[in-house]
mmCIF file of the N, C-alpha and C atoms, coordinates in Angstrom:
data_MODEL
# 
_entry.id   MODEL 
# 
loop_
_atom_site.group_PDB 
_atom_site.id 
_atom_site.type_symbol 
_atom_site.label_atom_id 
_atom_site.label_alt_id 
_atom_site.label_comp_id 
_atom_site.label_asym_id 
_atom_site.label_entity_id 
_atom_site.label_seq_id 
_atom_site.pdbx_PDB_ins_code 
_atom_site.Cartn_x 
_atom_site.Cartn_y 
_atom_site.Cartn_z 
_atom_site.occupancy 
_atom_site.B_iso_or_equiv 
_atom_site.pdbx_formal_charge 
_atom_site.auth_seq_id 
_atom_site.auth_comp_id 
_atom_site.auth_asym_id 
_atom_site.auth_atom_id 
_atom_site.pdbx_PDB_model_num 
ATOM 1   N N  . UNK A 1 1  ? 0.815   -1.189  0.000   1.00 0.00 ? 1  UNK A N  1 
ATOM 2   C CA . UNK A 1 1  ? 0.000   0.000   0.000   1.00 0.00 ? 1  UNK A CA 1 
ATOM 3   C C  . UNK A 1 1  ? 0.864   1.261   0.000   1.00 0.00 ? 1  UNK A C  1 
ATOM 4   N N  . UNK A 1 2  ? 1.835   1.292   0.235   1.00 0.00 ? 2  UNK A N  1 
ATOM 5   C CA . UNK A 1 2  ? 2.603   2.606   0.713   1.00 0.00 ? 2  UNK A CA 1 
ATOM 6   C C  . UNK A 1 2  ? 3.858   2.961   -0.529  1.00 0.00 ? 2  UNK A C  1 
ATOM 7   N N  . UNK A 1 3  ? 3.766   1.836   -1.285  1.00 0.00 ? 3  UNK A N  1 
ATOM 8   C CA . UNK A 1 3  ? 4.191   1.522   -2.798  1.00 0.00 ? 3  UNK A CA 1 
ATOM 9   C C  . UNK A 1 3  ? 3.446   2.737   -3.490  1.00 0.00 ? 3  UNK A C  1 
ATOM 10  N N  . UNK A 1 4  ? 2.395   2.295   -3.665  1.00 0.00 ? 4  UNK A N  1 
ATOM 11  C CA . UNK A 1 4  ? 1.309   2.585   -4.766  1.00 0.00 ? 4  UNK A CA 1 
ATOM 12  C C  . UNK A 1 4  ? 0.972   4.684   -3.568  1.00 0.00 ? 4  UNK A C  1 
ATOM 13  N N  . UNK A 1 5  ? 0.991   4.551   -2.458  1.00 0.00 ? 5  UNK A N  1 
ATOM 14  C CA . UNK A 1 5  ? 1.214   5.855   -2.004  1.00 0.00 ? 5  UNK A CA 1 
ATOM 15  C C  . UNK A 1 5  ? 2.226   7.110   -2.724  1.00 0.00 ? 5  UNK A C  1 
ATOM 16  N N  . UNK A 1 6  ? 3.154   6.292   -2.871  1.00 0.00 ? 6  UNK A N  1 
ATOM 17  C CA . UNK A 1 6  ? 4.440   7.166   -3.428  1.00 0.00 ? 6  UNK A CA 1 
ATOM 18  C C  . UNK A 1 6  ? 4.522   7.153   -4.812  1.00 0.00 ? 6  UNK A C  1 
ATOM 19  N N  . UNK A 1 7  ? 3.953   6.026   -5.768  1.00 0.00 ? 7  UNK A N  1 
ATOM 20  C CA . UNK A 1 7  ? 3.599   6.261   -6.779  1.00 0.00 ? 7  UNK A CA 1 
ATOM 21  C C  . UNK A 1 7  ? 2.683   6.782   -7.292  1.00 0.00 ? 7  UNK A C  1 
ATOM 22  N N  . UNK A 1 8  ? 1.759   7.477   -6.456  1.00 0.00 ? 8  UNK A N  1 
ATOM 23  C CA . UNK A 1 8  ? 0.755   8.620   -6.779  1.00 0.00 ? 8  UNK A CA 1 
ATOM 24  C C  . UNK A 1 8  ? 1.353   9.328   -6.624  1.00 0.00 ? 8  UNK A C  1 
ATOM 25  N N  . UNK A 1 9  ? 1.837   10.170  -5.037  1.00 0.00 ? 9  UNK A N  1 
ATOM 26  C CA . UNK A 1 9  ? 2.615   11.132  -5.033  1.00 0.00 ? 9  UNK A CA 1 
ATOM 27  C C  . UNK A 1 9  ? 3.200   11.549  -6.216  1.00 0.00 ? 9  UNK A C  1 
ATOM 28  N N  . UNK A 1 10 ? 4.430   10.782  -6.943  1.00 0.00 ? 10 UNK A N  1 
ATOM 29  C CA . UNK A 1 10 ? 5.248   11.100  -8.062  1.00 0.00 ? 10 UNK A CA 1 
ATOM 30  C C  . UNK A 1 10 ? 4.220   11.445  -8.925  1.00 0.00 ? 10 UNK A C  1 
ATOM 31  N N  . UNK A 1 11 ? 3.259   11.798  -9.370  1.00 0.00 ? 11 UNK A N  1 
ATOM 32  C CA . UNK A 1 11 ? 1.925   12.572  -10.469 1.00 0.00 ? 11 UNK A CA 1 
ATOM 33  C C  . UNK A 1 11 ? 1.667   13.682  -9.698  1.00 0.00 ? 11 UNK A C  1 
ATOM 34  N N  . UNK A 1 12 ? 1.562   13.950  -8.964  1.00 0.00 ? 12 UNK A N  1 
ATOM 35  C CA . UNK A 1 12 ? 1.337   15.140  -8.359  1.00 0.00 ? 12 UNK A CA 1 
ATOM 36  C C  . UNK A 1 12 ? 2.448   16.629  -8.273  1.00 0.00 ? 12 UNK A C  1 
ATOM 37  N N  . UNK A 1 13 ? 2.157   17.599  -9.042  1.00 0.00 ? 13 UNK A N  1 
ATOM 38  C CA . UNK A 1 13 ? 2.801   18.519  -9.284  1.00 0.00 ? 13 UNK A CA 1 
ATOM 39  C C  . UNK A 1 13 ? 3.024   19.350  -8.097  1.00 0.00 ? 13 UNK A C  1 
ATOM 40  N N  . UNK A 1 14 ? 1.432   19.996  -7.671  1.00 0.00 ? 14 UNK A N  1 
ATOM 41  C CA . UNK A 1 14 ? 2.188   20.903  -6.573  1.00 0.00 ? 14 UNK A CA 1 
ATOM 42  C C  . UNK A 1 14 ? 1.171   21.023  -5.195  1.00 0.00 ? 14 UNK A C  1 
ATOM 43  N N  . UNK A 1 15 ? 1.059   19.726  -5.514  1.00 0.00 ? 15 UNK A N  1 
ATOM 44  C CA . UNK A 1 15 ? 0.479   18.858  -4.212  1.00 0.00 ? 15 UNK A CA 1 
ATOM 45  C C  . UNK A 1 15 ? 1.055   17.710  -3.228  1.00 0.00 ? 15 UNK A C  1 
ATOM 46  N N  . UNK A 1 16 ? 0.817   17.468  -1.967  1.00 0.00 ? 16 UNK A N  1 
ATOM 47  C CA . UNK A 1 16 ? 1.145   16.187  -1.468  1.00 0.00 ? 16 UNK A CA 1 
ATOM 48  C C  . UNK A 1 16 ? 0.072   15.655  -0.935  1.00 0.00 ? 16 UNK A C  1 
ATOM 49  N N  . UNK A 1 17 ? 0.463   14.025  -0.048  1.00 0.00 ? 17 UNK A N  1 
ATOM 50  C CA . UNK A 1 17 ? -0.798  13.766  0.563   1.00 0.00 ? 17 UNK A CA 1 
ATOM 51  C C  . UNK A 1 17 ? 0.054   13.882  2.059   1.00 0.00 ? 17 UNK A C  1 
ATOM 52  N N  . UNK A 1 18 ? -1.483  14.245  2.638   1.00 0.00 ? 18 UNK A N  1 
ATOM 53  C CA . UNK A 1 18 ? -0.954  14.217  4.432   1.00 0.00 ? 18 UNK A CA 1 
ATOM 54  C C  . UNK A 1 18 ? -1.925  13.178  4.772   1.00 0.00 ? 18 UNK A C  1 
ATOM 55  N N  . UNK A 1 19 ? -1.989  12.679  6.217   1.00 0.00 ? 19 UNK A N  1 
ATOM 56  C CA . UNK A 1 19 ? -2.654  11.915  6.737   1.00 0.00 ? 19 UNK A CA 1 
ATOM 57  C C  . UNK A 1 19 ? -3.213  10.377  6.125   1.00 0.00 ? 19 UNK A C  1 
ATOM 58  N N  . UNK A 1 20 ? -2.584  10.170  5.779   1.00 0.00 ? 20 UNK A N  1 
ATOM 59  C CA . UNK A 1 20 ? -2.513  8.875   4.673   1.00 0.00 ? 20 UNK A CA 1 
ATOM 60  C C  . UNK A 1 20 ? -3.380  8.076   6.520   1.00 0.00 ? 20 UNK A C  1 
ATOM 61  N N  . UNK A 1 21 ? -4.708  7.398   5.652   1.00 0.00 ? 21 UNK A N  1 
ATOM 62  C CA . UNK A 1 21 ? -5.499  6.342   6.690   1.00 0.00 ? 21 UNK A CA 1 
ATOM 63  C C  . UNK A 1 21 ? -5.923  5.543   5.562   1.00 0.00 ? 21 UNK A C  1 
ATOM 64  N N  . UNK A 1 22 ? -5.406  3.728   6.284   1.00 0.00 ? 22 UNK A N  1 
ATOM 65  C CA . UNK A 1 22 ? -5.746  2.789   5.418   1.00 0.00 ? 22 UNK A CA 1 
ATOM 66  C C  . UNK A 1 22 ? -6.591  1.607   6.324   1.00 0.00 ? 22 UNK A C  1 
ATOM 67  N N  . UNK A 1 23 ? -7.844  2.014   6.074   1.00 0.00 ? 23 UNK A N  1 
ATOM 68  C CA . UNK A 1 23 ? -8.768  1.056   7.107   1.00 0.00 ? 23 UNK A CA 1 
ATOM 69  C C  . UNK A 1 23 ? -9.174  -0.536  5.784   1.00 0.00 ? 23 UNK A C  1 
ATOM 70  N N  . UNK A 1 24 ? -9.528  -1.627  6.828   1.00 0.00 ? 24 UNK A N  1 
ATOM 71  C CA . UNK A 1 24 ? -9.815  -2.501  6.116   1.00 0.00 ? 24 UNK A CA 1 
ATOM 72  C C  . UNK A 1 24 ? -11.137 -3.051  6.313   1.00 0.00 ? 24 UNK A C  1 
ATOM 73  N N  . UNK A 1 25 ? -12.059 -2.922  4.819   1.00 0.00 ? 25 UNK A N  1 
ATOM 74  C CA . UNK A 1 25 ? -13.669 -3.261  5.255   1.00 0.00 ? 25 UNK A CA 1 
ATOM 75  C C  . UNK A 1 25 ? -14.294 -4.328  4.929   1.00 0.00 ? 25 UNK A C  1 
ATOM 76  N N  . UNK A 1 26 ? -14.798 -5.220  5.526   1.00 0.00 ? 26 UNK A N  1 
ATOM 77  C CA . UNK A 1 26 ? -15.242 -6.440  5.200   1.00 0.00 ? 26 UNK A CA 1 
ATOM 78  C C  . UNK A 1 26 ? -16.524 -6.704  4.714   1.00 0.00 ? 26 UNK A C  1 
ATOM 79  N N  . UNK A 1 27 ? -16.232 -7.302  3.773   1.00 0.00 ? 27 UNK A N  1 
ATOM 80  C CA . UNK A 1 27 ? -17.688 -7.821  2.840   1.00 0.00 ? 27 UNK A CA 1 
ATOM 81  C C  . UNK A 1 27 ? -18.395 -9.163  3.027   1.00 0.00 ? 27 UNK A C  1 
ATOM 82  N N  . UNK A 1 28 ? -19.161 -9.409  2.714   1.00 0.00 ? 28 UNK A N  1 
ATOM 83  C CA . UNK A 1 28 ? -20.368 -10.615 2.758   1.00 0.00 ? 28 UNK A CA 1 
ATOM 84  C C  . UNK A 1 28 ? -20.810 -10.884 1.878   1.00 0.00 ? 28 UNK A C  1 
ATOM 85  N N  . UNK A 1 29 ? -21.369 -12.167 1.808   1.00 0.00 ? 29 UNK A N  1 
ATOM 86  C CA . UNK A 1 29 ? -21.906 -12.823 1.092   1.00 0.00 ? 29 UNK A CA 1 
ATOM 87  C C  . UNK A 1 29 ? -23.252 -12.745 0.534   1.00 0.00 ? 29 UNK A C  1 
ATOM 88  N N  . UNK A 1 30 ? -24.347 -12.061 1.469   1.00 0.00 ? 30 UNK A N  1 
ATOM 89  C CA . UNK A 1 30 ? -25.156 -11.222 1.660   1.00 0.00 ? 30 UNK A CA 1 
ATOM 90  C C  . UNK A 1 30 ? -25.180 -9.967  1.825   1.00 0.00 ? 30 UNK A C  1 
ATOM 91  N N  . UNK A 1 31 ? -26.323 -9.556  0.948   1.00 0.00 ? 31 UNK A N  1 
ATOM 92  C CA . UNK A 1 31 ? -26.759 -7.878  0.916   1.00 0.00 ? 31 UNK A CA 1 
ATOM 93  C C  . UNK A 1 31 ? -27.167 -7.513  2.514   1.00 0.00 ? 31 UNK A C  1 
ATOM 94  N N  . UNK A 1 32 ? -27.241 -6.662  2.743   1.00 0.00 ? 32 UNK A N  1 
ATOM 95  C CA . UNK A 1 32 ? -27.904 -5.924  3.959   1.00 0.00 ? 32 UNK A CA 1 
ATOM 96  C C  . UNK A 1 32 ? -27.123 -6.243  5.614   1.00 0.00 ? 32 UNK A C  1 
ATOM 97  N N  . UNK A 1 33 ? -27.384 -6.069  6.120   1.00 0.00 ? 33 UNK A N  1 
ATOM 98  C CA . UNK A 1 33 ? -26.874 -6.129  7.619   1.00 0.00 ? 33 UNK A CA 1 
ATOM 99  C C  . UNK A 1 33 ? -26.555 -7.664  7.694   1.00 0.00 ? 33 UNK A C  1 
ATOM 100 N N  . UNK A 1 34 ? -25.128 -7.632  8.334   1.00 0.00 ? 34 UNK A N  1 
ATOM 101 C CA . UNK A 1 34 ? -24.517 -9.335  8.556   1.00 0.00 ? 34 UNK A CA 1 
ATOM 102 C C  . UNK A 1 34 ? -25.055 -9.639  9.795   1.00 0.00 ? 34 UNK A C  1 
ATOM 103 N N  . UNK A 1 35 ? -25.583 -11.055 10.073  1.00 0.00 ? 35 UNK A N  1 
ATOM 104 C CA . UNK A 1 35 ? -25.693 -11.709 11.019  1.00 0.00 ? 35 UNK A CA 1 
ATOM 105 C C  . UNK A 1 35 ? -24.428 -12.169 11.479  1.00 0.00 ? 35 UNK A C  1 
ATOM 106 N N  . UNK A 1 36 ? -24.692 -12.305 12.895  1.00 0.00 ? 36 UNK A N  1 
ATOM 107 C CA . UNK A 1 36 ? -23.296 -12.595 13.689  1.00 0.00 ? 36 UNK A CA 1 
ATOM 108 C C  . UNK A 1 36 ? -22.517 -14.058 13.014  1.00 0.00 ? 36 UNK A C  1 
ATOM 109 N N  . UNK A 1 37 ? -23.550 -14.676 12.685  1.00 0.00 ? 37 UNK A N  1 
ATOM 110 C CA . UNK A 1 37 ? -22.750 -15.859 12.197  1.00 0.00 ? 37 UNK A CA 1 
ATOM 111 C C  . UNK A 1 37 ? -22.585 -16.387 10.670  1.00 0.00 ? 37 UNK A C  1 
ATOM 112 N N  . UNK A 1 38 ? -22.772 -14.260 10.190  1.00 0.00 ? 38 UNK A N  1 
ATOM 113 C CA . UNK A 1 38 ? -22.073 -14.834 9.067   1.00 0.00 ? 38 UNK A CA 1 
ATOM 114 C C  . UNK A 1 38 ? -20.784 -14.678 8.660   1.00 0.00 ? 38 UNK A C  1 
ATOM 115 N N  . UNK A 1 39 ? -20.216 -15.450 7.529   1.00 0.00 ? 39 UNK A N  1 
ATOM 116 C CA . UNK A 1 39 ? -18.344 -15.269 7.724   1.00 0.00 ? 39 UNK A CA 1 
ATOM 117 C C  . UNK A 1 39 ? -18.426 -13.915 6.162   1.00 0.00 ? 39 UNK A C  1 
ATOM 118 N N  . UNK A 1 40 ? -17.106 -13.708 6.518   1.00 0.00 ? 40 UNK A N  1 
ATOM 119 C CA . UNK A 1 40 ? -16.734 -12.562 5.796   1.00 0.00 ? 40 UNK A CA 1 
ATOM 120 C C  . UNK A 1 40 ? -15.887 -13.247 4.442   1.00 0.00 ? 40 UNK A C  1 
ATOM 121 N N  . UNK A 1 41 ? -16.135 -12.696 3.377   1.00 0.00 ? 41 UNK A N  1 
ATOM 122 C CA . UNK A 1 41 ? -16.002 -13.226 2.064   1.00 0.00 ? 41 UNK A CA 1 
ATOM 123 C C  . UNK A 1 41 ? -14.740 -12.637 1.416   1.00 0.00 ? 41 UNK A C  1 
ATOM 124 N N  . UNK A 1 42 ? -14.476 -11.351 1.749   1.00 0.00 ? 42 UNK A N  1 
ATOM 125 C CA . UNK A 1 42 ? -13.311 -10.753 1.425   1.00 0.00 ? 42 UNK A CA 1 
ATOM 126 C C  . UNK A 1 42 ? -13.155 -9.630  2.306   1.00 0.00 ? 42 UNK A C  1 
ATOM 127 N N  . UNK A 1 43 ? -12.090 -8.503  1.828   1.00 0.00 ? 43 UNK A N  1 
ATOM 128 C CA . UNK A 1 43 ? -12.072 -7.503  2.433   1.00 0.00 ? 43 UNK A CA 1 
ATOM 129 C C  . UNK A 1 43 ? -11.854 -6.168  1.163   1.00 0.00 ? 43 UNK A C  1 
ATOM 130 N N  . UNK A 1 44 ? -11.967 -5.026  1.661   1.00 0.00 ? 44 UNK A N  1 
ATOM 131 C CA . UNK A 1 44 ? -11.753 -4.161  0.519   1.00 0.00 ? 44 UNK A CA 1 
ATOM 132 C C  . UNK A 1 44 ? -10.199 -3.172  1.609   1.00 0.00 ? 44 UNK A C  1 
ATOM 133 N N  . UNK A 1 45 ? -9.394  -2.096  0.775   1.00 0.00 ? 45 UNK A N  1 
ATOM 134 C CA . UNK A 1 45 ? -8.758  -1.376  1.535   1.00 0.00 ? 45 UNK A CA 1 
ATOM 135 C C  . UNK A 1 45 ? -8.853  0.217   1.157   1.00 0.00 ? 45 UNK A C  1 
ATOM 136 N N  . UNK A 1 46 ? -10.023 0.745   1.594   1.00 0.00 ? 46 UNK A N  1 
ATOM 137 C CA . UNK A 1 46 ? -10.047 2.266   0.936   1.00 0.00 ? 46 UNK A CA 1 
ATOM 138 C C  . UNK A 1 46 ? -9.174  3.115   1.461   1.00 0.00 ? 46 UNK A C  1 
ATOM 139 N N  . UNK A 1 47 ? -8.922  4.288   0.754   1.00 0.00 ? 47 UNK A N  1 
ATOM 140 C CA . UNK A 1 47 ? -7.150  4.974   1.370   1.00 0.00 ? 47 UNK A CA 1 
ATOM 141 C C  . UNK A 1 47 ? -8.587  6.178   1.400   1.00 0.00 ? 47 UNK A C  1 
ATOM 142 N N  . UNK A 1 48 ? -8.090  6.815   2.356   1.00 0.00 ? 48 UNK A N  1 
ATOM 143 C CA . UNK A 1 48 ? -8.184  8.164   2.998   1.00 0.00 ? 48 UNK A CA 1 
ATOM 144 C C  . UNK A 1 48 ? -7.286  9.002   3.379   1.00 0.00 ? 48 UNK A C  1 
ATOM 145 N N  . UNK A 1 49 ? -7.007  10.225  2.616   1.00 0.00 ? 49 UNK A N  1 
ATOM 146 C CA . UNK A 1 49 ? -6.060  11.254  2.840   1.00 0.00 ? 49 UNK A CA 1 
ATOM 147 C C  . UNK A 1 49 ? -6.394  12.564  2.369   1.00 0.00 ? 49 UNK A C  1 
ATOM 148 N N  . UNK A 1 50 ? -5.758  13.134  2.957   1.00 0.00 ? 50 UNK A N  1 
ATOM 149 C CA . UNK A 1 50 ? -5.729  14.619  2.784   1.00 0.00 ? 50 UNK A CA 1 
ATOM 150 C C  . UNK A 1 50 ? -4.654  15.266  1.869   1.00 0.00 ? 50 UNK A C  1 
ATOM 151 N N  . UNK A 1 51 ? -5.378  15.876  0.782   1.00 0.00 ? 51 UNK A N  1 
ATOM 152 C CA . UNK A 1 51 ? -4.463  17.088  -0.384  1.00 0.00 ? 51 UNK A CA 1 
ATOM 153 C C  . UNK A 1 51 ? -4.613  17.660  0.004   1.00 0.00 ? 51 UNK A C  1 
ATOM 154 N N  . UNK A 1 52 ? -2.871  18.392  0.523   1.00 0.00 ? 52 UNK A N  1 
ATOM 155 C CA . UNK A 1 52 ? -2.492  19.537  0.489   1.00 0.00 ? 52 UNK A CA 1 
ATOM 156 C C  . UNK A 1 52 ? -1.301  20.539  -0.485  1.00 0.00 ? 52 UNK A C  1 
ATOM 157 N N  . UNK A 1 53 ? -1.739  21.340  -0.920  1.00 0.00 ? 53 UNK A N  1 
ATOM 158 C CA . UNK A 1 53 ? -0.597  22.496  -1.336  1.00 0.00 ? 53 UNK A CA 1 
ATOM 159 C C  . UNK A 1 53 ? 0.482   22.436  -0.916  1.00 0.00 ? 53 UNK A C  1 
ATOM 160 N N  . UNK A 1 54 ? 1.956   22.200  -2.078  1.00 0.00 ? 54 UNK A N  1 
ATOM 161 C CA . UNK A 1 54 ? 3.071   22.334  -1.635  1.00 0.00 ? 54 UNK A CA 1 
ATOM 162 C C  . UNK A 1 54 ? 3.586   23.629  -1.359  1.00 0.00 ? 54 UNK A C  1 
ATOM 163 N N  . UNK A 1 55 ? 3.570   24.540  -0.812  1.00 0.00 ? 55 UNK A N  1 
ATOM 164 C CA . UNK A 1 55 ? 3.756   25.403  -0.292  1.00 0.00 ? 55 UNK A CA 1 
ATOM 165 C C  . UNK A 1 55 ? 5.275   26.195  -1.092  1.00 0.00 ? 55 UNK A C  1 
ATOM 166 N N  . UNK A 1 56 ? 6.304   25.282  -0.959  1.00 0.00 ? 56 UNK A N  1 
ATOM 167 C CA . UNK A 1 56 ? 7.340   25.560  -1.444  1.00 0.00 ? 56 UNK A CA 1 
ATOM 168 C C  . UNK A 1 56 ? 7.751   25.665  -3.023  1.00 0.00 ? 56 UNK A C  1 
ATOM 169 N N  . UNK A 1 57 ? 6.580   24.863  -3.817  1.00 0.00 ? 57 UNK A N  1 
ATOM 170 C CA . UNK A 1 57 ? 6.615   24.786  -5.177  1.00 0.00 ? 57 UNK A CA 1 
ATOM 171 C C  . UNK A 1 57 ? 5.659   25.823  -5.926  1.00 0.00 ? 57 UNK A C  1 
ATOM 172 N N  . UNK A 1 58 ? 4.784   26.089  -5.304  1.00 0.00 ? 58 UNK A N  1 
ATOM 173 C CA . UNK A 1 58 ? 3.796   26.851  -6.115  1.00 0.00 ? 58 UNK A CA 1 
ATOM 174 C C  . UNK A 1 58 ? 4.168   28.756  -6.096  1.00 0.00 ? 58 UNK A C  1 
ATOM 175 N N  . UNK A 1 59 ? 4.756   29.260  -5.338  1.00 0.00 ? 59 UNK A N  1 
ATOM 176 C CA . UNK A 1 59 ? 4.837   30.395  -5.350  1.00 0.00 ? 59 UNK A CA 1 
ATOM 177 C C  . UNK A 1 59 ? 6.243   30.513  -7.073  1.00 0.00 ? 59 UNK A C  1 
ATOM 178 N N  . UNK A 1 60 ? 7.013   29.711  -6.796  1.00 0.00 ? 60 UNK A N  1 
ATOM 179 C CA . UNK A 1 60 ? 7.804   29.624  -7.931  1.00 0.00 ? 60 UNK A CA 1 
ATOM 180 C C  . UNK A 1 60 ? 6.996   29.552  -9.475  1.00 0.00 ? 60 UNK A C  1 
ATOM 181 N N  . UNK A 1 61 ? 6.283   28.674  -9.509  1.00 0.00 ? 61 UNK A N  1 
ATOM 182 C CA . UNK A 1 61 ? 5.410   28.409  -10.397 1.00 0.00 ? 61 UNK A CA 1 
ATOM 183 C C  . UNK A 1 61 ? 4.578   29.139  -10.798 1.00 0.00 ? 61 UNK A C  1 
ATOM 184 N N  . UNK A 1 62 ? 4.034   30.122  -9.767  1.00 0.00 ? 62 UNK A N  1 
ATOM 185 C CA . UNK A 1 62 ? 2.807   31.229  -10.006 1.00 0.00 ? 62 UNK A CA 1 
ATOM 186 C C  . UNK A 1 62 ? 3.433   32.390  -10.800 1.00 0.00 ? 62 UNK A C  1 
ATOM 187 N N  . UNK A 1 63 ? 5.104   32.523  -10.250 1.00 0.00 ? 63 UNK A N  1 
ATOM 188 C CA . UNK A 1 63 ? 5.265   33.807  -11.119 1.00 0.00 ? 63 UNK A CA 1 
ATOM 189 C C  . UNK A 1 63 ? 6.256   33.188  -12.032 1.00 0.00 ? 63 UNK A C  1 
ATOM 190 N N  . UNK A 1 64 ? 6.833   32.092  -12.534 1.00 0.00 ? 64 UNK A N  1 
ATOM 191 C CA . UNK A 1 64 ? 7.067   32.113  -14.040 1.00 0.00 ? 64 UNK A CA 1 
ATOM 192 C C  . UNK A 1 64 ? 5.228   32.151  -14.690 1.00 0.00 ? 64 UNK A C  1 
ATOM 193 N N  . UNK A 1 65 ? 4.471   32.001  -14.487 1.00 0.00 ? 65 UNK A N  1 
ATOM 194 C CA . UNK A 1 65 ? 2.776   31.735  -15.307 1.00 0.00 ? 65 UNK A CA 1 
ATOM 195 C C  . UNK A 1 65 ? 2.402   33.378  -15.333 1.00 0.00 ? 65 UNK A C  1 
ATOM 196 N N  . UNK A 1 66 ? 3.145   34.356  -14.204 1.00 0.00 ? 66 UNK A N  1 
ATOM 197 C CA . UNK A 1 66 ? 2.599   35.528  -14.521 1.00 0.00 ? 66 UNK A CA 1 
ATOM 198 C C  . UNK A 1 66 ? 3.531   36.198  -15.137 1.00 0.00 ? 66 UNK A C  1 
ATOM 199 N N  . UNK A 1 67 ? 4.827   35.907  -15.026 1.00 0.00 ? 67 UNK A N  1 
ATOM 200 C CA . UNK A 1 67 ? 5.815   36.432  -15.857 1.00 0.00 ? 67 UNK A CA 1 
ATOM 201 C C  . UNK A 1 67 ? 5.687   35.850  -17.528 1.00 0.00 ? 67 UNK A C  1 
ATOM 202 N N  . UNK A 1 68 ? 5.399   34.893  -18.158 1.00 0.00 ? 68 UNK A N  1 
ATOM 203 C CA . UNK A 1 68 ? 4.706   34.674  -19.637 1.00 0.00 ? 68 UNK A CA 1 
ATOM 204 C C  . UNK A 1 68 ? 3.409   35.123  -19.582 1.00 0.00 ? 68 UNK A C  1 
ATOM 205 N N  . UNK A 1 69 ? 2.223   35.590  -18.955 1.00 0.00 ? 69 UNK A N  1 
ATOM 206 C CA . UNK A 1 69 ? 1.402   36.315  -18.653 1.00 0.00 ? 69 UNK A CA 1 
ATOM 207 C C  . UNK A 1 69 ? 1.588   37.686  -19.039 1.00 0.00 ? 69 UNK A C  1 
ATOM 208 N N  . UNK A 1 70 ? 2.386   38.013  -18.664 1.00 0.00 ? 70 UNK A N  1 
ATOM 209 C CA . UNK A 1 70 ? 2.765   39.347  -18.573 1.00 0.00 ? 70 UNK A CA 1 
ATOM 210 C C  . UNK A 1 70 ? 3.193   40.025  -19.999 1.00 0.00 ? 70 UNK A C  1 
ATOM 211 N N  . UNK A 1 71 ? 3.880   39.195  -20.639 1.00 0.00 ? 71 UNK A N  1 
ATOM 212 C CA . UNK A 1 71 ? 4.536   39.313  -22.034 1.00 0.00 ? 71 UNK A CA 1 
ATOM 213 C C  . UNK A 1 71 ? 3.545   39.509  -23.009 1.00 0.00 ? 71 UNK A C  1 
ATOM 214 N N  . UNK A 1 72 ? 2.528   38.290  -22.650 1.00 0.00 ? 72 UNK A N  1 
ATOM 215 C CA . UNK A 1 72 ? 1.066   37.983  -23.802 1.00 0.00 ? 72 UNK A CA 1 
ATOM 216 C C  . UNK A 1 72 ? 0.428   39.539  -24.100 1.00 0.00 ? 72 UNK A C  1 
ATOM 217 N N  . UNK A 1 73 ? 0.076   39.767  -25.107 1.00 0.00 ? 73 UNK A N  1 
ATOM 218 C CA . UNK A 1 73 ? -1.038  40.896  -25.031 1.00 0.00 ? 73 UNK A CA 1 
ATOM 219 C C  . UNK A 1 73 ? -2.521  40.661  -24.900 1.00 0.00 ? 73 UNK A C  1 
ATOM 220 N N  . UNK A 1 74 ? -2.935  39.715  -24.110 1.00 0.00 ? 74 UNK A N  1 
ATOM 221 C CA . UNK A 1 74 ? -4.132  39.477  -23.765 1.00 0.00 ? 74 UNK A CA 1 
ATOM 222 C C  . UNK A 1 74 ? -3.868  39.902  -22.004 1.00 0.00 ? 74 UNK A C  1 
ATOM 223 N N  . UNK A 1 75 ? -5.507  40.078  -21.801 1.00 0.00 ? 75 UNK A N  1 
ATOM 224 C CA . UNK A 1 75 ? -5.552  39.936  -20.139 1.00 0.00 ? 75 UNK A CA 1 
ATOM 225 C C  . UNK A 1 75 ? -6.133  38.843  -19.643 1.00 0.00 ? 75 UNK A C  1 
ATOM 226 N N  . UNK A 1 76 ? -5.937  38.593  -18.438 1.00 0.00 ? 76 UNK A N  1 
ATOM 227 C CA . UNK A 1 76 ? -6.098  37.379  -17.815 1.00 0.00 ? 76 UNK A CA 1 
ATOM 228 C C  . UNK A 1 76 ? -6.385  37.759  -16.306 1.00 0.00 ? 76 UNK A C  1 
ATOM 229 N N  . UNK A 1 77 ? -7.462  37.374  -15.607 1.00 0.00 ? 77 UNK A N  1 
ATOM 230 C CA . UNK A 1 77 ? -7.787  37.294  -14.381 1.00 0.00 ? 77 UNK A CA 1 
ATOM 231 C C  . UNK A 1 77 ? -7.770  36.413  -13.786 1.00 0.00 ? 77 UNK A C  1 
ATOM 232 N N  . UNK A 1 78 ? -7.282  36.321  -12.233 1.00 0.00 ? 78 UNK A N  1 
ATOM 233 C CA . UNK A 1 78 ? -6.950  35.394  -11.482 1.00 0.00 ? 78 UNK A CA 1 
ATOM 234 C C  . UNK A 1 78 ? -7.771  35.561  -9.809  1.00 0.00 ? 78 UNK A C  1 
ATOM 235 N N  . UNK A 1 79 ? -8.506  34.364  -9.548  1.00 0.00 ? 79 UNK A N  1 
ATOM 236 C CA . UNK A 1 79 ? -9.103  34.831  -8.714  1.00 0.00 ? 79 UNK A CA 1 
ATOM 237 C C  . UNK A 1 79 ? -8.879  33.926  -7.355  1.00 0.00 ? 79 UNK A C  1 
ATOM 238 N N  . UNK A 1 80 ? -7.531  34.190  -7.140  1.00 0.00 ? 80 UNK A N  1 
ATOM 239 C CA . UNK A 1 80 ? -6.835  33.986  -6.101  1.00 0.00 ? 80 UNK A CA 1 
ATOM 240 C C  . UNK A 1 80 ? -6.785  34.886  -4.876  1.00 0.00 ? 80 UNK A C  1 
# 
């Protein structure tokens, strides 16, 4: 799991993940609410985390985009 964590990461430009939570949920054989004595058929592993802004990458990034911005003779609004 923590494989496939860091190989997302590496796609991500000027984002990371924080709080990486990897709970494990069990399925049945039956639809609707399990009886106590029924057995569990598999499991699933959904990832839960939080995107956040790299802080250190994006201010760099914002002004080469306003510095070729700047050159263009069009205008452009930013509603940051």
């Amino acid at each position: 799991m923590a494989r496939r964590k860091i190989d997302f990461e590496k796609t991500l430009n000027y984002h990371s993940l924080t709080e990486l939570n990897i709970v494990a949920k069990p399925h049945y054989q039956r639809k609707g609410r399990p009886r106590p004595e029924d057995e569990i058929s598999h499991y699933t592993y959904p990832i839960h985390a939080n995107l956040s802004e790299d802080d250190a990458i994006i201010p760099t990034h914002r002004h080469l985009i306003l510095r070729f911005l700047g050159s263009s003779s069009q205008q452009y609004y930013f509603l940051s």
